[in-house]
C-alpha angles and dihedrals in degrees: 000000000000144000081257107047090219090304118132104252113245116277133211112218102344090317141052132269147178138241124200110221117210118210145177115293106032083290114149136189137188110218118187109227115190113171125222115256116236117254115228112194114199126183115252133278102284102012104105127042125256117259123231096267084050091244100111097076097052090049103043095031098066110081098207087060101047115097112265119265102026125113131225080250103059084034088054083041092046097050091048093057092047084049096055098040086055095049080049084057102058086035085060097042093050088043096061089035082063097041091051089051101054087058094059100056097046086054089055095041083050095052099045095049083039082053086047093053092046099049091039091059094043083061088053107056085030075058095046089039089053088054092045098055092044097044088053090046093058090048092052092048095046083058098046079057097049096047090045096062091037080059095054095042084060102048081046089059096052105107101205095016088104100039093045115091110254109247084213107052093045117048094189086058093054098041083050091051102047093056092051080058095052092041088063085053101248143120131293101264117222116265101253095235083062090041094048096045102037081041091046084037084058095047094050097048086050101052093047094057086052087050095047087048088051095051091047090206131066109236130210095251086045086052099058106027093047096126120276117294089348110135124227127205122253129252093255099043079059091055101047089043089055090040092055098039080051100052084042080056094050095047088249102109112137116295131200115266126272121227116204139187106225122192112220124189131212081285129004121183107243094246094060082048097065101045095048082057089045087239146136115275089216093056098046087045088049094046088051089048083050088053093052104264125120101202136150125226092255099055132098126256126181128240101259088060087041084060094050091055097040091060101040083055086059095245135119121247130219121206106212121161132242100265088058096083088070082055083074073065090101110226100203120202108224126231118215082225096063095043120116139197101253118180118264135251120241126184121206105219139183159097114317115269092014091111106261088144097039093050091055090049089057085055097041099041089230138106114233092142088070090054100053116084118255083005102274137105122271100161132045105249127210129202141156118228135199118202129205095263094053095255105150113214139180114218127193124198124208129199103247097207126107103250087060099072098125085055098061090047095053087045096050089046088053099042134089097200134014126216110207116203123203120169122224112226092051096033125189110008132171101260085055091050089044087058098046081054091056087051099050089041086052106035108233114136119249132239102195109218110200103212136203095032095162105058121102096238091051111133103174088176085069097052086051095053093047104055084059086074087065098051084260110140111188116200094251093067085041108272143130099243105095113234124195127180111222141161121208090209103056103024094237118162094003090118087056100047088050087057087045092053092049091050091052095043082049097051083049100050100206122197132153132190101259096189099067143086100299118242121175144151125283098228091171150018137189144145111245115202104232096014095053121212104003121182131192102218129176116217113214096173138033126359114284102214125194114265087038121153115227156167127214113179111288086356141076143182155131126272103256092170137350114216123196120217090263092064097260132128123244136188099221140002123219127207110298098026120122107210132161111241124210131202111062133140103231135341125300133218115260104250097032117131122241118211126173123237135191103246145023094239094057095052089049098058097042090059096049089053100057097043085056085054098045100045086050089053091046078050099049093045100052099045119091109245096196137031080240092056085041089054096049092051096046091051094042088053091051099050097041134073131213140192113210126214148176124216128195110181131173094240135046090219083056099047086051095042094050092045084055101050088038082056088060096055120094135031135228092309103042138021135167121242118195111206109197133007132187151141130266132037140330113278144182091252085060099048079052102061094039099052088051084049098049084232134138124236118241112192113187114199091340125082134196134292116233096260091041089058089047098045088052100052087047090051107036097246114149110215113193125197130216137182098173122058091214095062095046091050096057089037085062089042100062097037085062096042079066092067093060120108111248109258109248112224121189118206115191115223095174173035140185138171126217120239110178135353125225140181114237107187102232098027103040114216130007127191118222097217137180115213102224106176128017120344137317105217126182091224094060135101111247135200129198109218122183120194081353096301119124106246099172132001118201140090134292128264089203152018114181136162121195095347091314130116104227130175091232147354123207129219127299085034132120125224145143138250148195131190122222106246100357142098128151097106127148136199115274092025115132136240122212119188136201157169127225123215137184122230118183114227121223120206116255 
């Protein structure tokens, strides 16, 4: 057999050849190379339809040209397919050929309806032109017409026009004219034809611009017939002729400039900037984007910007500081001449349930215990009285619990005389030593009213001596305070206070200036659903009239109404008079003072301003100055516990009373924060922060609004509702008490002395002890004490007796023990057991 195997060598190109190999060596070696031809497969003879060109048959018909492996079948499938994508093609080709078309025709069919509008409305205003002018034409000439024959009326009218010689027909007449002219010594006179045509010249040229004025537009035909060389005004000279006779019309024609001297504070918003200049917001805010400052009227500048604008305005500026906007508060000095008897104002004072309502009732005829929940005062009340014998006094009544401290204070500052009510058979209390304390604090002199006379146990004597005790001497031991004995119920001894009040009143001679900006006293604050903010406020000088314009403390208004304590509405309010204002902004603080300013303005700035400097003191005063201070606060915040809460009250004077008295409550280890207190009702935003908090709501005399109640059972906040301050008070008391730490108490069971000490493998050292007093239990604390010093403090391993493990063994008995994880004991040390228990603390 051969190398071949009968195969046909490989051929190059269609014939053999031969390649010499070089080796190592200088070895060489010819090699024959032949190369595979390539196989073409064809489809047979039929089986594909010719192509256009008639060459497809010839190529796919024949079988020894088709590609290998494919059938006449795929080969008829594939053709087809060739054949129809090319037919899609030419479809696709003539049908954007059609479509292209198409455009183009619509473009030319727009453009040529987009050229016959256009002509068409070029015809049209050629055609409106065209009227116009004529238009314009007919009426010229109707006017030519009409001052030609005006002209020859008037040379008809003229009596020696036609007998006297005409100077310019005849040349010798003029010249002799003229030189009777000059004889007189005056001047040549102007020959009449140049008179008459430069006079008539005038008159057309005048009437023409009135026409044009008139037409208030110049027309083609205007334009070119308006006379040779004269010169017509434009369109917009017309305009600013007409703009400027209008604003003469209207009394705004172009003043001379005001200069003005501004006051500008440490920072001023643009808009008040440029009232204060008298100028236009738009321009100030323009100069300041000139100057590089991209700023909205609404915005804040400093004083040193305000000064640049100020200048570049043209007017002077003043720096004043902040505090200078309360300076607008006018501080009238008061003339003895314009002074006035007012009544005076008189506080009911006194420990709680001693009858300081009751016995104002009694005065007053009327029954305000029975309204106020669990019968005592929670508000300061204020009325006006008229006596019988037409005395006219202003009464304030104080809470006389403890939590209404600040009340008593506010009441005895506002107040001319205090009655201070102690009751007889209870004689001096702390609330009634807390309140001779106001009155000396405030200087007003006192009226003691001894209370409860009629009771059996009354012992008016005792309330007398003890009010000694207190640097109070009344006049029946000789003293200067007046003392009367009364009783609310049975009206025993109110004719006689009342004289005593008019004495006192009398001593004091009070008198304040009526016809001045009113000031007074906020008494009381609340928020009224329907009326708003509403204040009861005491004026002590001037008249407060309804639409003034005030500032109470962080707040400011205008007097929508004025209510009497009756209910009804007044128009003013004189000193001494206790009314309820509406019309603030927000509520005010019980014990701000209300003064009335000119402007709004004015009141608004003075109360932004002092809630700025307000909200930087509360800032001041709650951040930690030190890391000593920082420390502090972060140990103390760890150690103690609080119990958060939120109060909404009705009245400003409740909700303080109630923080004070929530401030009282706790001790080193627990304490109650309330987080946030107001006035009104309940609402969502609460439920919010107290759910965030983890706090309940406490709502005193108010209650929540619909959403608020929902919000509350969706989110698991417990809202709780008081009418008593009492009740609240222990409520909150024993809340917190649940904060406190159980009290550990150890009570010792037992002693025993160790005898001897052994090591047990498995268990280390055991004491061999004698119990010789109590018990010895497994379950108990131990402590090893040696020559009565504790060594070691923890619990036993193990208890046994006689090999035994056992739960306890009792004295006189022997046992051993073992500590777990000590054991450094020695013979003759003791063992002292006990038992802890917890016992839960209550706050005093």
């Amino acid at each position: 057999m051969s190398d071949t195997d009968g195969k046909k060598p490989l051929g190059l190109r269609g014939g053999p050849g031969s390649v010499k190999q070089s080796f190592s060596h200088g070895r060489t070696k010819s090699v024959v190379v032949e190369t595979k031809r390539k196989r073409v497969v064809v489809p047979k003879a039929g089986s594909a339809k010719p192509s256009a060109s008639g060459a497809g048959k010839a190529h796919y018909g024949d079988p020894s040209k088709r590609p290998a492996g494919i059938s006449d079948a795929e080969m008829e499938r594939r053709m087809k397919a060739l054949a129809a994508a090319k037919s899609a093609e030419v479809q696709d080709a003539k049908n954007r050929a059609e479509e292209e078309k198409a455009r183009e025709e619509e473009r030319e069919r727009r453009r040529r309806e987009i050229e016959e509008k256009a002509r068409e409305e070029a015809e049209r205003e050629a055609a409106l032109k065209a009227k116009e002018e004529e238009e314009a034409r007919a009426k010229q000439e109707a006017e030519d017409a009409k001052k030609r024959e005006a002209q020859a009326q008037a040379q008809a009218k003229k009596p020696a026009a036609a007998a006297a010689p005409k100077v310019d027909d005849d040349p010798a007449a003029a010249q002799v004219a003229l030189q009777k002219q000059m004889d007189r010594g005056g001047r040549p006179a102007t020959p009449a034809p140049r008179a008459r045509e430069r006079e008539e010249t005038d008159r057309n040229n005048r009437n023409k611009v009135a026409d044009n004025r008139r037409s208030g537009k110049l027309t083609v035909n205007q334009a070119l017939t308006g006379g040779e060389g004269s010169r017509h005004r434009s369109m917009a000279s017309m305009k600013r002729k007409q703009e400027r006779m209008r604003q003469k019309a209207m009394g705004n024609e172009q003043r001379e400039k005001v200069v003005r001297e501004v006051r500008v504070p440490e920072a001023i918003v643009v808009s008040e900037l440029a009232n204060r200049m008298a100028e236009r917001v738009a321009d100030v805010v323009k100069s300041l984007m000139n100057m590089g400052m991209m700023v909205t009227q609404n915005q804040s500048i400093d004083a040193d910007t305000a000064e640049l604008i100020v200048e570049e305005f043209g007017h002077r500026i003043l720096r004043v500081s902040d505090a200078d906007v309360e300076d607008v508060i006018q501080q009238v000095e008061e003339k003895p001449e314009d002074l006035k008897s007012r009544p005076p104002v008189v506080t009911i004072m006194g420990h709680v349930d001693h009858g300081k309502t009751s016995l104002l009732d009694a005065i007053r005829h009327a029954n305000v215990t029975s309204g106020e929940a669990g019968g005592i005062t929670q508000h300061i009340g204020a009325y006006q009285v008229t006596t019988d014998s037409g005395a006219v006094l202003s009464f304030l009544d104080t809470p006389g619990h403890a939590a209404f401290t600040s009340m008593r204070a506010r009441g005895a500052q506002v107040t001319d005389i205090v009655i201070l009510v102690v009751a007889a058979d209870d004689s001096v209390m702390p609330q009634t030593i807390e309140a001779i304390a106001h009155a000396k604090a405030a200087g007003v002199p006192m009226i003691i009213a001894i209370n409860k006379c009629d009771k059996p146990d009354a012992d008016p004597n005792r309330v007398r001596t003890a009010l000694l005790q207190h640097e109070v001497v009344v006049e029946a031991m000789s003293g200067d305070v007046q003392d009367v004995e009364v009783s609310a119920k049975t009206g025993k001894g109110l004719d006689t206070l009342l004289e005593a009040i008019a004495l006192q009143a009398e001593i004091l001679e009070l008198k304040a200036n009526p016809d001045r900006a009113a000031e007074g006293a906020v008494i009381e604050a609340q928020l009224d659903v329907g009326r708003g903010p509403v204040a009861t406020v005491l004026v002590q000088k001037g008249t407060l009239k309804r639409g003034d314009i005030f500032v109470v403390g962080e707040q400011w208004g205008k007097v929508r109404a004025l209510v009497n304590d009756k209910g009804e509405r007044v128009d003013e309010a004189g000193p001494s008079v206790p009314v309820e204002v509406l019309g603030l902004n927000g509520t005010p603080e019980a014990g701000d003072v209300l003064n009335v300013v000119e402007t709004e303005a004015q009141a608004r700035e003075i109360a932004e301003y002092r809630e700025h400097a307000a909200k930087n003191k509360r800032a001041a005063a709650g951040a930690a100055t030190t890391l000593d201070q920082l420390l502090a606060k972060a140990k103390a915040d760890e150690t103690v516990s609080e119990l958060p809460i939120l109060v909404k009250a009705d009245v400003q004077g409740s909700a303080e009373a109630i923080v004070q008295a929530m401030e009282k409550i706790g001790n080193d280890e627990v304490r109650v924060r309330v987080l946030h207190y107001g006035v009104g009702a309940i609402t969502e935003s609460d439920i919010g922060l107290a759910e965030a908090s983890g706090a309940p709501v406490i709502g005193f005399n108010v209650r929540a609004n619909a959403p608020a109640r929902n919000s509350a059972n969706q989110k698991g906040v417990e809202i709780r509702y008081y009418s008593v301050i009492y009740d609240l008070v222990d409520d909150v008391k024993a809340a917190a008490s649940g904060l406190l730490s159980a009290e550990i108490r150890e009570n010792f069971i037992g002693y025993a002395k160790i005898k001897e000490v052994f090591k047990v493998s498995g268990v280390g050292k055991v004491a061999g002890c004698l119990v010789t007093e109590g018990v010895a239990r497994r379950s108990a604390g131990v402590r090893l004490l040696r020559d009565d010093v504790v060594m070691h403090e923890g619990t036993l391993k193990t208890l046994k007796r006689f090999k035994d493990e056992v739960k306890e063994v009792q004295s006189g008995q022997e046992c051993g023990m073992a500590f777990e994880n000590y054991e450094d004991i020695r013979p003759n040390d003791v063992i002292e057991i006990f038992e802890r228990e917890e016992v839960q603390r209550n706050l005093e």
